[in-house]
MIDRENLO-441129 format. One line per 8 residues: number of its first residue (from 1); their letters; for each residue x negated, y, z of N, C-alpha, C. Coordinates in Angstrom, 2 decimals, decimal comma. Layout:
! MIDRENLO-441129
NUM = A = X/Y/Z/X/Y/Z/X/Y/Z  ...
! end
This chain:
! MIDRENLO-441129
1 = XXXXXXXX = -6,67/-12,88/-12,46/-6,23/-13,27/-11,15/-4,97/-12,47/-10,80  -3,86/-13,40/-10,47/-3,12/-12,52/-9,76/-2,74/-11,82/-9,19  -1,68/-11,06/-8,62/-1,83/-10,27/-7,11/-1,71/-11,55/-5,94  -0,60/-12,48/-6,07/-0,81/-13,71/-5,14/-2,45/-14,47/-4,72  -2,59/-14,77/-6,13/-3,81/-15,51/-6,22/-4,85/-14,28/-5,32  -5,04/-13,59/-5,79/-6,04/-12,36/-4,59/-6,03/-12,26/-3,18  -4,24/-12,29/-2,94/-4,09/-12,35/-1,54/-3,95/-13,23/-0,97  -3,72/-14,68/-1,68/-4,23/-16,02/-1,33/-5,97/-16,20/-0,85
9 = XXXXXXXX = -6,65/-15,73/-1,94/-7,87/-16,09/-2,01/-8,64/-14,87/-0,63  -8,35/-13,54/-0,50/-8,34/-13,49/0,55/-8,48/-13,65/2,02  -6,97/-14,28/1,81/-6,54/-14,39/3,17/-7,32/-16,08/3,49  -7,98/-16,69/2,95/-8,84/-17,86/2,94/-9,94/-17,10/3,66  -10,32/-16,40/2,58/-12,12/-15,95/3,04/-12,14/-15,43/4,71  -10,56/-14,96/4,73/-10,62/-13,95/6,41/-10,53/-15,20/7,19  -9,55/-16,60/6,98/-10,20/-17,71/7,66/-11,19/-17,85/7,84  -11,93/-17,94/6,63/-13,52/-18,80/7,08/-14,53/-17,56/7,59
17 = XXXXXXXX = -14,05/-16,65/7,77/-14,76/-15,41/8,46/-14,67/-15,58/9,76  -13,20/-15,48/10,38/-12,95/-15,75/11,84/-13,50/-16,85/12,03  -13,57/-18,06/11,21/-13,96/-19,28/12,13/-15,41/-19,21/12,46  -15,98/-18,74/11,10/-17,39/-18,45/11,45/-17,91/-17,64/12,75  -17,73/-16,37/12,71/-17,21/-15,54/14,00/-17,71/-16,38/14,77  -16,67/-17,65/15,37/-16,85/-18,18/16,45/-18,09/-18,98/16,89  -18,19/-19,50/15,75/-19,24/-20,26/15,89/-20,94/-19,17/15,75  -21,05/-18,84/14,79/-22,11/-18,11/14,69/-21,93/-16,36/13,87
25 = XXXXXXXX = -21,70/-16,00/15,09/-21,03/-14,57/15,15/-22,49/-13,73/14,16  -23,66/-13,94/14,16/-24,67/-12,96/13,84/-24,88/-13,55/11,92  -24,68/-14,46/11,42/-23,74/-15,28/10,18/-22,75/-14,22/9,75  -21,66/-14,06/10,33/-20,46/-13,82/10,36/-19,99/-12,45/9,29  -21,20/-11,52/9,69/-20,98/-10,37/8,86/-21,73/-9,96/7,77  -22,38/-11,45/7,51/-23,27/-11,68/6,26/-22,13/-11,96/5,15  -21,51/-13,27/5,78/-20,20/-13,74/5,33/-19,09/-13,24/5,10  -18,79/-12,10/5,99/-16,97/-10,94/5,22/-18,28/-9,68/4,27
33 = XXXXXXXX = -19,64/-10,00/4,51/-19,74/-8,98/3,33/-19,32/-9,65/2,07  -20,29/-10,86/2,21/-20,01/-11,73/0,25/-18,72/-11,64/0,43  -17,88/-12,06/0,84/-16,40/-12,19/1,18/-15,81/-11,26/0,45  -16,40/-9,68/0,73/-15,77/-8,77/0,45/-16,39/-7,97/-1,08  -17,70/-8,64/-1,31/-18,48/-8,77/-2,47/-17,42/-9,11/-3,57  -17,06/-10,98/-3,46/-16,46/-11,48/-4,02/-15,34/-11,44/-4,68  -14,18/-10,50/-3,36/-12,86/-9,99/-4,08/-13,33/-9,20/-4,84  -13,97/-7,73/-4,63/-13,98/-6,85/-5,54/-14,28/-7,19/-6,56
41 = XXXXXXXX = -15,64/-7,86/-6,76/-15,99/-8,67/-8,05/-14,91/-9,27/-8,84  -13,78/-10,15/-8,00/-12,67/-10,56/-8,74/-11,75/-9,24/-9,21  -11,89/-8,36/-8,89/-10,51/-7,44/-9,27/-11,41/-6,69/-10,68  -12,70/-6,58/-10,91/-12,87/-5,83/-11,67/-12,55/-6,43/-13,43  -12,21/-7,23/-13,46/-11,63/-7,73/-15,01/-10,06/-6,87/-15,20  -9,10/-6,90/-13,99/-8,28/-6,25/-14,33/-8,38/-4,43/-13,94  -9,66/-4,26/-13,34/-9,65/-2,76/-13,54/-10,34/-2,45/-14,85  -11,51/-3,01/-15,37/-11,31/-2,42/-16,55/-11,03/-2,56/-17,43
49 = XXXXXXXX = -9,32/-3,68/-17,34/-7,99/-3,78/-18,12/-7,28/-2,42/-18,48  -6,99/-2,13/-17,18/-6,51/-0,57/-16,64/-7,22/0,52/-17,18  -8,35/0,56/-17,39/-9,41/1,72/-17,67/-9,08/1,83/-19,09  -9,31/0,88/-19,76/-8,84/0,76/-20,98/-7,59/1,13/-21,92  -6,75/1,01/-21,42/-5,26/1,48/-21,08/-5,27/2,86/-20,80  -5,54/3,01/-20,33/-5,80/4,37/-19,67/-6,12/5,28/-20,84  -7,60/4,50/-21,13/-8,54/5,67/-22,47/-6,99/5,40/-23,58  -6,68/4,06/-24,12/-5,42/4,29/-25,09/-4,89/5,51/-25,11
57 = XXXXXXXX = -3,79/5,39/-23,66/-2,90/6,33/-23,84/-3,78/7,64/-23,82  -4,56/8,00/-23,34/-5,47/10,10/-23,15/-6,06/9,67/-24,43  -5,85/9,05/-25,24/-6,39/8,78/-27,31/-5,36/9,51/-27,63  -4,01/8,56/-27,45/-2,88/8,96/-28,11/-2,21/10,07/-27,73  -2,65/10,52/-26,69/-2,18/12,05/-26,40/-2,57/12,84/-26,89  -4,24/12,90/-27,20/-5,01/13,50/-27,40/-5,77/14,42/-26,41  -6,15/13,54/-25,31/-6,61/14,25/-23,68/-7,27/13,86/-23,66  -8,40/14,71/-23,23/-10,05/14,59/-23,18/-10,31/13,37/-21,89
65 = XXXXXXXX = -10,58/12,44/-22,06/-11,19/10,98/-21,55/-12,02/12,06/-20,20  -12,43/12,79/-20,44/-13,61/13,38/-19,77/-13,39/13,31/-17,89  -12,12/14,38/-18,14/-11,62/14,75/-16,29/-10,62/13,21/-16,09  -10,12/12,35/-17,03/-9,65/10,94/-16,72/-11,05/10,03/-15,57  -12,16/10,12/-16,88/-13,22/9,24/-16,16/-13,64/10,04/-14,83  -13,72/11,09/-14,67/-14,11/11,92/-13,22/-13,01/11,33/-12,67  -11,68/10,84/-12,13/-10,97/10,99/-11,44/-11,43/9,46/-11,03  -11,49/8,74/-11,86/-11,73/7,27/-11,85/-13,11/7,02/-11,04
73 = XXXXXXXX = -14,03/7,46/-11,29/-15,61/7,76/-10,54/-15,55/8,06/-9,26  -14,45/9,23/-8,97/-14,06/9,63/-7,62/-13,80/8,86/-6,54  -12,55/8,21/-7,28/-12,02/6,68/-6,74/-12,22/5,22/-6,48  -13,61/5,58/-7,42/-14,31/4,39/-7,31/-15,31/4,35/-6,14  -15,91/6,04/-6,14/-16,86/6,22/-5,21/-16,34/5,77/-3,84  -14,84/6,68/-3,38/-14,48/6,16/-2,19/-13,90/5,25/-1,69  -13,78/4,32/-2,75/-13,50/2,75/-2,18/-14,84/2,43/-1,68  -15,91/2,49/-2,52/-17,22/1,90/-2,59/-17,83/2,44/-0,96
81 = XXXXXXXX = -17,62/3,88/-0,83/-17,86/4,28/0,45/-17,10/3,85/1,71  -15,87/3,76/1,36/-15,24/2,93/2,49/-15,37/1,49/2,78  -15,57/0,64/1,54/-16,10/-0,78/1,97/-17,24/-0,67/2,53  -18,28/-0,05/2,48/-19,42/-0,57/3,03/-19,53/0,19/4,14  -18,85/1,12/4,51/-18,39/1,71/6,15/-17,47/1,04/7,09  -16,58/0,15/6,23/-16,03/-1,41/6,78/-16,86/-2,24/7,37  -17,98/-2,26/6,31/-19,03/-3,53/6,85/-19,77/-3,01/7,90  -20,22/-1,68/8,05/-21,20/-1,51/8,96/-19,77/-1,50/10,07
89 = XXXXXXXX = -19,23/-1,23/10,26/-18,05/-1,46/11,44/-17,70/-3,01/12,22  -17,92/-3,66/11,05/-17,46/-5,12/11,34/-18,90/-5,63/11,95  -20,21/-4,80/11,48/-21,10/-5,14/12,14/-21,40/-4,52/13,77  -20,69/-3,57/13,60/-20,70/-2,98/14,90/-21,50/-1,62/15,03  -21,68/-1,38/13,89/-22,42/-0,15/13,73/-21,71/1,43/13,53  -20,65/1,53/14,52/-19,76/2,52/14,06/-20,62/4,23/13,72  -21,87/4,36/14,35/-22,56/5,46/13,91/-23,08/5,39/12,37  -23,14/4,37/11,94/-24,05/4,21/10,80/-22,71/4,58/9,78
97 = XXXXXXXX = -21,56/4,14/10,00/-20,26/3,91/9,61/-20,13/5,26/9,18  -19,95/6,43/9,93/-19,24/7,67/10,12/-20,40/8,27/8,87  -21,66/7,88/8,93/-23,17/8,75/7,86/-22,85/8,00/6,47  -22,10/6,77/6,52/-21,72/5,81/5,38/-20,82/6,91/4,44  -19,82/7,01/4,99/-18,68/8,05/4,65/-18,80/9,32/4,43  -19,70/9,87/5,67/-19,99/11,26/5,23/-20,88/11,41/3,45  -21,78/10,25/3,36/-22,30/10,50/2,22/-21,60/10,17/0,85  -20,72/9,07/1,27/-19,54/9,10/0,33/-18,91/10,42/0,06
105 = XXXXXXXX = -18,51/10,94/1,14/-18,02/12,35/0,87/-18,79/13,33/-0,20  -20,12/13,48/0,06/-20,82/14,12/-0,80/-20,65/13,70/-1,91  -21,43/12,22/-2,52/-21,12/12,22/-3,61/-19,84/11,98/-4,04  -18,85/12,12/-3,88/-17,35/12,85/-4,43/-17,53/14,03/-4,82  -18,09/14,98/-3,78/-18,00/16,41/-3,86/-19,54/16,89/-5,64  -20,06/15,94/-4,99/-21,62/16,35/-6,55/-20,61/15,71/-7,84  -19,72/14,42/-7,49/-19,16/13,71/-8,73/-18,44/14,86/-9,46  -17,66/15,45/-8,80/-16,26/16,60/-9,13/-17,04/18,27/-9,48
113 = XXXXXXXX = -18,42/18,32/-8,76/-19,08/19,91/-9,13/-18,51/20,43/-10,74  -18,73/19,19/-11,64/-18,77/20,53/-12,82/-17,49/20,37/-13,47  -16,09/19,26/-13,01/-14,99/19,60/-13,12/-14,75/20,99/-12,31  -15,43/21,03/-11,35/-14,91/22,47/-10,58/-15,58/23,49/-11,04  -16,90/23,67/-11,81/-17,33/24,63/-12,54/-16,96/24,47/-13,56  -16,14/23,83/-14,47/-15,29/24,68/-15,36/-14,21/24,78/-14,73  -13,31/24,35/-14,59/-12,19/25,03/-13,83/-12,63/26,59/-13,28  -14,01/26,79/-12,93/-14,16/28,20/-12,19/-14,39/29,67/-13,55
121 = XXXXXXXX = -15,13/28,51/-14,86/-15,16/29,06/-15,56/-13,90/29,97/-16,95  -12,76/28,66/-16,69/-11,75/29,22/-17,15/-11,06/30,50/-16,38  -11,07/30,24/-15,15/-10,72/31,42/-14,37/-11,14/32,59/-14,61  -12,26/32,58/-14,52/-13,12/33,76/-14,88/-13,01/34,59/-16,04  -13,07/33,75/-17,56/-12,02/33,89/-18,62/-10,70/34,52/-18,54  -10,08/33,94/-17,60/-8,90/34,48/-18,01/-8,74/35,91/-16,99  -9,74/36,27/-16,18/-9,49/37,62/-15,43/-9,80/38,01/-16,12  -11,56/38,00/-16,76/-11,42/39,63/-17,53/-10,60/39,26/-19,04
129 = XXXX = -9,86/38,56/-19,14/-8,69/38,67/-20,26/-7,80/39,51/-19,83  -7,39/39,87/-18,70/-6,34/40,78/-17,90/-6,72/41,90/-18,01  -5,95/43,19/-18,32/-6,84/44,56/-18,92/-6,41/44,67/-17,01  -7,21/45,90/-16,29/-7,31/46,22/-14,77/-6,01/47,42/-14,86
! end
């Protein structure tokens, strides 16, 4: 799918969202969820086009895939946390919204722990490598 074709297909679904809306508003946020189901579902053939690509080139470098896929997980998490803090918004649930995100937040922070415990561990390494 294109980038047109996406923001074509889109900008359709946000039609038949608003129209719905009008007519049967409690429908409505059943409908921009699949809606919003649906794009993502469409984009994931060319993300893990990209992913792929990705592992290539950290092959041919010779860079550990490892902190690549953490960065990717990260980013995946907080889309994933922000769409569905979208939806509870569009539903009108802005409290539920803010606990949506906050827990997104966490798991970012548990996703990244043991990139940050080694990172803490090289550190550590390299002080007592330093004579005092």
């Amino acid at each position: 799918m294109t980038a047109v074709d996406f923001i074509l297909a889109a900008l359709f679904l946000l039609f038949v969202v608003v129209i719905f809306r009008q007519m049967k508003p409690e429908l409505a946020v059943i409908l921009a969820l699949a809606a919003g189901a649906l794009l993502l579902l469409s984009l994931l053939p060319t993300l893990l086009l990209l992913l792929g690509v990705m592992r290539d080139i950290m092959a041919r470098a010779r860079v550990d895939f490892t902190y690549v896929a953490l960065v990717v997980k990260v980013v995946g998490l907080a889309y994933l946390a922000q769409f569905a803090a979208d939806v509870a918004r569009d539903a009108g649930e802005t409290a539920l919204a803010g606990k949506i995100e906050l827990g997104g937040r966490v798991a970012i922070l548990a996703a990244a722990l043991p990139a940050l415990w080694a990172l803490m561990e090289v550190l550590l390494r390299l002080m007592e490598a330093v004579p005092s």
